[in-house]
C-alpha positions as CSV (number, residue, x, y, z in Angstrom):
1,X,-16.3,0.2,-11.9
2,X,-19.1,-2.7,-12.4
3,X,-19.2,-6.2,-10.7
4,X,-16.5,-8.5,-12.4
5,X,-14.7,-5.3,-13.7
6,X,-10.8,-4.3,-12.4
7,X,-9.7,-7.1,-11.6
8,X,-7.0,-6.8,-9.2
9,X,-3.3,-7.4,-10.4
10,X,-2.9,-10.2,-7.7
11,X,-5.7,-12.1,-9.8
12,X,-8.9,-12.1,-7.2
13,X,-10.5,-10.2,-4.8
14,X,-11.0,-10.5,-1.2
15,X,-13.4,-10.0,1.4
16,X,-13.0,-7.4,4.0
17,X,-13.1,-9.9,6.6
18,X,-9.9,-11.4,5.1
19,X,-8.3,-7.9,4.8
20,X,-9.6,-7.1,8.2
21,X,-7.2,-10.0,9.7
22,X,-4.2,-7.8,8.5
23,X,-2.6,-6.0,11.5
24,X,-0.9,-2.9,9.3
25,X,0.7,-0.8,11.9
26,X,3.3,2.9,12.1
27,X,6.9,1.2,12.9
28,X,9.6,3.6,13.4
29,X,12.8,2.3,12.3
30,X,16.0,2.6,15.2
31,X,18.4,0.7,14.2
32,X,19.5,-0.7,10.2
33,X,22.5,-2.9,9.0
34,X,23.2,-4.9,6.6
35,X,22.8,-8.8,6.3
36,X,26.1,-10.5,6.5
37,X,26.8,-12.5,3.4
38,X,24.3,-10.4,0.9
39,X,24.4,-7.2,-1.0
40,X,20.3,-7.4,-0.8
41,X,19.4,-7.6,2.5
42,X,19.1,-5.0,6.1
43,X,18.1,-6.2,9.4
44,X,15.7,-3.7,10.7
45,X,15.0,-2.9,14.5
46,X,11.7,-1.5,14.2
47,X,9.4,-0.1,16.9
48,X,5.8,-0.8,17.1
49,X,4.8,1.2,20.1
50,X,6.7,0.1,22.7
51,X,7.3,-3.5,21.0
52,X,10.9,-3.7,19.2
53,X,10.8,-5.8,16.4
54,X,13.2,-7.2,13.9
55,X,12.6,-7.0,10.3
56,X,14.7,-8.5,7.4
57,X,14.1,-6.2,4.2
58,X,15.0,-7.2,0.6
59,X,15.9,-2.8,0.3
60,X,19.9,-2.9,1.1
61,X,20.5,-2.1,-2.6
62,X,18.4,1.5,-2.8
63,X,18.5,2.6,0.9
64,X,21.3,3.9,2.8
65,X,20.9,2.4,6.2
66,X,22.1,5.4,8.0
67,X,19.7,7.4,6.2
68,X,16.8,4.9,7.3
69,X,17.2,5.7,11.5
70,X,14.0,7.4,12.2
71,X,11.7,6.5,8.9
72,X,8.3,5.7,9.9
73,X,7.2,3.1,7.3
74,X,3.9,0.5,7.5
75,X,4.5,-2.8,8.4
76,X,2.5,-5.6,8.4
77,X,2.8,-6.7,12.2
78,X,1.3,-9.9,12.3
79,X,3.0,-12.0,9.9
80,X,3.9,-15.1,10.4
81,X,7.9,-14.9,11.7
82,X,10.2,-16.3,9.2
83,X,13.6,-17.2,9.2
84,X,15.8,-15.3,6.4
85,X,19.7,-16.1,6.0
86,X,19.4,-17.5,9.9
87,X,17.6,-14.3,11.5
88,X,14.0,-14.1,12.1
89,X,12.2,-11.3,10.3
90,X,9.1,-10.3,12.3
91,X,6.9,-8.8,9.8
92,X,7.4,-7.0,6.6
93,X,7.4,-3.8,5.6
94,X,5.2,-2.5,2.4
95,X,6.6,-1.0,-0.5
96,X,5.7,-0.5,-3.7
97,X,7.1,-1.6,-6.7
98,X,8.0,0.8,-9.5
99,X,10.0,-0.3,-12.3
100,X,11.3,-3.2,-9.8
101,X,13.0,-0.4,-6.9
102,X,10.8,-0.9,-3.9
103,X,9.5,2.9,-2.4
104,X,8.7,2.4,1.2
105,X,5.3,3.3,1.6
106,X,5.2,6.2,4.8
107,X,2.8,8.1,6.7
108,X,3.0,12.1,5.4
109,X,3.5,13.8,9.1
110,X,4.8,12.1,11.9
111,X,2.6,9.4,13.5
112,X,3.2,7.6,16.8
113,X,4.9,4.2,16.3
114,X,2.3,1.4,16.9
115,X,-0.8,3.0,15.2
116,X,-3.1,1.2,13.6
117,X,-3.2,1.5,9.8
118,X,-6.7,1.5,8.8
């Protein structure tokens, strides 16, 4: 691929030392419910290596929450905290996108929650 060539479907590239600044860690999902008031929505109880965080996740619609206790999924750990139908979601997991269902992305043997994601 040749300078100017692929460009990414976000529309730019970015430095490494702007990707490096992204904290991608293992979380191991313990606990998953649904949002009150959306058919969208689960709050996620996530641990990050001893750290319990809680994540809101746009997934409730594909994913079973029962079936979720235990998944080890990448989550982007230092986002900015942000207040979703009055709970604070605490990072975000990463998904892809095919034909608009979001696949959680997640390691392929089991990694220690808390790892780094390099």
């Amino acid at each position: 691929m040749g300078q100017g060539k692929g460009i990414p479907m976000g529309g730019g590239f970015v430095e490494i030392s702007e990707f490096s600044k992204i904290d991608l860690r293992i979380g191991r999902i313990e606990k998953a419910e649904p949002v009150p008031g959306t058919d969208k929505l689960l709050r996620l109880e996530v641990d990050l290596g001893g750290e319990r965080r809680q994540l809101i996740a746009g997934i409730a619609q594909y994913y079973d929450p029962s079936e979720l206790i235990g998944t080890e999924i990448v989550v982007v750990a230092n986002l900015r905290p942000k207040k979703i139908r009055g709970l604070w979601s605490q990072g975000m997991l990463l998904a892809a996108d095919v034909d608009g269902r979001p696949v959680l992305l997640r390691p392929d043997s089991d990694v220690p929650p808390g790892s780094p994601v390099r």
